[in-house]
C-alpha positions as CSV (number, residue, x, y, z in Angstrom):
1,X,-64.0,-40.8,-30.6
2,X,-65.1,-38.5,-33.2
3,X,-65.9,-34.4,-33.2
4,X,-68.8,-33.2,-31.7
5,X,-71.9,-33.3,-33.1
6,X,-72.4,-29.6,-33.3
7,X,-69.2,-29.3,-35.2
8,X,-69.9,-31.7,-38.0
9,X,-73.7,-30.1,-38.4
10,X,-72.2,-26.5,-38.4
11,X,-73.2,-24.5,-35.9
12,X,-72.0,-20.9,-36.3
13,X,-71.6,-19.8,-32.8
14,X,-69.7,-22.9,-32.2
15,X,-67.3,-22.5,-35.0
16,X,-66.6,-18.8,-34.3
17,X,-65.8,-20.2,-30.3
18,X,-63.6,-23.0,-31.7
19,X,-62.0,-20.3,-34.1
20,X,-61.0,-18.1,-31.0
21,X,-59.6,-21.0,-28.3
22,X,-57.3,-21.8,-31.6
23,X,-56.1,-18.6,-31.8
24,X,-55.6,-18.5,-27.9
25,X,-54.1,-21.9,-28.1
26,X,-51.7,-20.8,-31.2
27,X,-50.8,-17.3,-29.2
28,X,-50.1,-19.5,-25.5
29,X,-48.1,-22.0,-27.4
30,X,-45.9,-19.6,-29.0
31,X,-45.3,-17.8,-26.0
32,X,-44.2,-20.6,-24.5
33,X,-41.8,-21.8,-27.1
34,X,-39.9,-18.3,-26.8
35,X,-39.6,-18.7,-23.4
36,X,-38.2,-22.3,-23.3
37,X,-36.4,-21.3,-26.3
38,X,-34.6,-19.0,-24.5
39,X,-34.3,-20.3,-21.2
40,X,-32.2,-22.9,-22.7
41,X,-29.9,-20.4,-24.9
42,X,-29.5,-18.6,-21.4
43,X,-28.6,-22.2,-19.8
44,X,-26.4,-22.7,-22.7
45,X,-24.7,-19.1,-22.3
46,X,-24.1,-20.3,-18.3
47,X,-22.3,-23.4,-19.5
48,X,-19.8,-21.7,-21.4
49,X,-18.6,-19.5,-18.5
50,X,-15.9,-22.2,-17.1
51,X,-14.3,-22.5,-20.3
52,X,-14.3,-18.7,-20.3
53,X,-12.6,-18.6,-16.6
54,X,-10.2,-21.3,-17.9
55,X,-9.3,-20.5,-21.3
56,X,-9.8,-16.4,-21.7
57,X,-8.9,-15.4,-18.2
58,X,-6.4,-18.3,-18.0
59,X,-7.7,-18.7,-14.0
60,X,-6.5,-22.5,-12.8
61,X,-9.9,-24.5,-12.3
62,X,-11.2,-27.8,-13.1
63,X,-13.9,-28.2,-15.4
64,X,-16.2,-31.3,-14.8
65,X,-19.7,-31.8,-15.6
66,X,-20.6,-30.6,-13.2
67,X,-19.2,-27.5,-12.9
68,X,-20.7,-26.8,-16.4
69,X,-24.4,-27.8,-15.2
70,X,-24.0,-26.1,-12.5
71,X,-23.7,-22.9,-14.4
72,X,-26.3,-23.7,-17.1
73,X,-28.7,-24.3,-14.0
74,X,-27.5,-21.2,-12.7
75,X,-28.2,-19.3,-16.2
76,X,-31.1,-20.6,-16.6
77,X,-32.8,-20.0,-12.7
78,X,-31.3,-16.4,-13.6
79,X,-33.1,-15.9,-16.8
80,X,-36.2,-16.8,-14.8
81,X,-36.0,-14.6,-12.1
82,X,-35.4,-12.0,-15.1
83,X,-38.7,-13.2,-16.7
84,X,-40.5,-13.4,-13.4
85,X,-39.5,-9.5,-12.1
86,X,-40.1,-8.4,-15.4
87,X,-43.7,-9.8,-15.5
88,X,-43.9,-8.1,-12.5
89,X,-43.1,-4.8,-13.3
90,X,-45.3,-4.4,-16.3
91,X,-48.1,-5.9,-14.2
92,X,-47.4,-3.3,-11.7
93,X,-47.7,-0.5,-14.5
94,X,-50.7,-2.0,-15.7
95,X,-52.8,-1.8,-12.8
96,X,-51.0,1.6,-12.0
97,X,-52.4,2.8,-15.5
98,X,-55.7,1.1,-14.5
99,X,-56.2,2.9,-11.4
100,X,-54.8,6.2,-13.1
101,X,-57.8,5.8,-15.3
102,X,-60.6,5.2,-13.0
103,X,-59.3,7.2,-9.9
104,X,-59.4,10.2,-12.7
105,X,-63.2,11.7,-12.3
106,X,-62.2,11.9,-8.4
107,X,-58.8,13.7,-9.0
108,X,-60.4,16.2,-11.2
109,X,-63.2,16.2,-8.2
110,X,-60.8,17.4,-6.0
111,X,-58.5,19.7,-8.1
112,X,-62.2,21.8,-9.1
113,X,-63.5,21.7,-5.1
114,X,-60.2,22.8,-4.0
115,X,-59.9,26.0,-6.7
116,X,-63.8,27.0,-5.5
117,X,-62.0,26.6,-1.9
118,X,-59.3,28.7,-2.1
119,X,-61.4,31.3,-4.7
120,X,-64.3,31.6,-2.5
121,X,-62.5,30.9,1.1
122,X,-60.1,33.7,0.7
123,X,-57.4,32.5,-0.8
124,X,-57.6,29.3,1.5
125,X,-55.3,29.2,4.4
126,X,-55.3,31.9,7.7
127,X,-52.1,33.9,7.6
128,X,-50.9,33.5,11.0
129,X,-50.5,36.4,13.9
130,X,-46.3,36.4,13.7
131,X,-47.0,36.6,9.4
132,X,-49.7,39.3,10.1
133,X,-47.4,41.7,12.4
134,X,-44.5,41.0,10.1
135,X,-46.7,42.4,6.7
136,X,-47.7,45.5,9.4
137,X,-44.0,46.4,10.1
138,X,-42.7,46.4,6.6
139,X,-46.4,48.4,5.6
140,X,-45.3,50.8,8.4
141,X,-41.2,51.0,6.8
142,X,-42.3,51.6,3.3
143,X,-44.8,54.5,4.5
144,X,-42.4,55.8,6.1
145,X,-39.6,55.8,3.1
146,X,-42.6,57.5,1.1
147,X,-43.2,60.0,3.3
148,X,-39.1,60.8,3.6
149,X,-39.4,61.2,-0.6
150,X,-42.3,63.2,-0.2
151,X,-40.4,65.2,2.3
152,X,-37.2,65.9,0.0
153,X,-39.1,66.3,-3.3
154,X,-40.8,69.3,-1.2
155,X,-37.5,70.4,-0.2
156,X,-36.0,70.4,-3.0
């Protein structure tokens, strides 16, 4: 089977297309390299821990194989729960970011309605009746302390 006929007549729009699925193809392939790549160094990092146990912390137990694939597996299922919460999170702060940017025009919406609110309104909220009699008591002290000073500066 040979290329496609469009390919080998050059058609522009097809070779720019072909041009960008190789790229994809190049960036998916690398990616996935990586993460095999390290997958299996994190594997490899879990099948040295017995002879760690055994030989640097001189602890008493039997190495077979498998013990050691057992901790390679082990490695290796961690490192992809790692890769898997991690995908996760920067998901999570991309569609945060995402939402941040659209939900913005409303925010500021709501921020400008609620400054004309409390501008025109009043200063927004109703000062309750137990607020209002205790701004009427200390009013009714300090006129009182000025008419005391008023008092002794006449006195005097």
């Amino acid at each position: 089977m040979g290329l496609p006929l469009e390919i080998l007549t050059g058609n522009a729009s097809i070779r720019v297309y072909l041009f960008f699925l190789f790229i994809i193809f190049v960036v998916i392939s690398y990616l996935t390299v990586k993460f095999m790549l390290r997958t299996l160094m994190f594997m490899m990092i879990g099948a040295t821990f017995p002879f760690f146990l055994k030989y640097a912390l001189s602890l008493n137990i039997k190495i077979t194989a498998l013990t050691v694939l057992g901790y390679a597996v082990l490695g290796g299922v961690l490192y992809l729960c790692y890769a898997v919460l991690k995908a996760l999170f920067t998901t999570g702060k991309v569609v945060l970011f995402i939402i941040r940017i659209i939900s913005f025009p409303f925010r500021l919406g709501f921020r400008v309605v609620m400054f004309l609110v409390k501008k025109v309104g009043g200063g927004g909220k109703q000062k309750s009746r137990v607020e209002k009699e205790r701004l009427e008591v200390i009013k009714s002290v300090d006129d009182k302390e000025e008419e005391r000073e008023g008092k002794e500066e006449v006195n005097n």
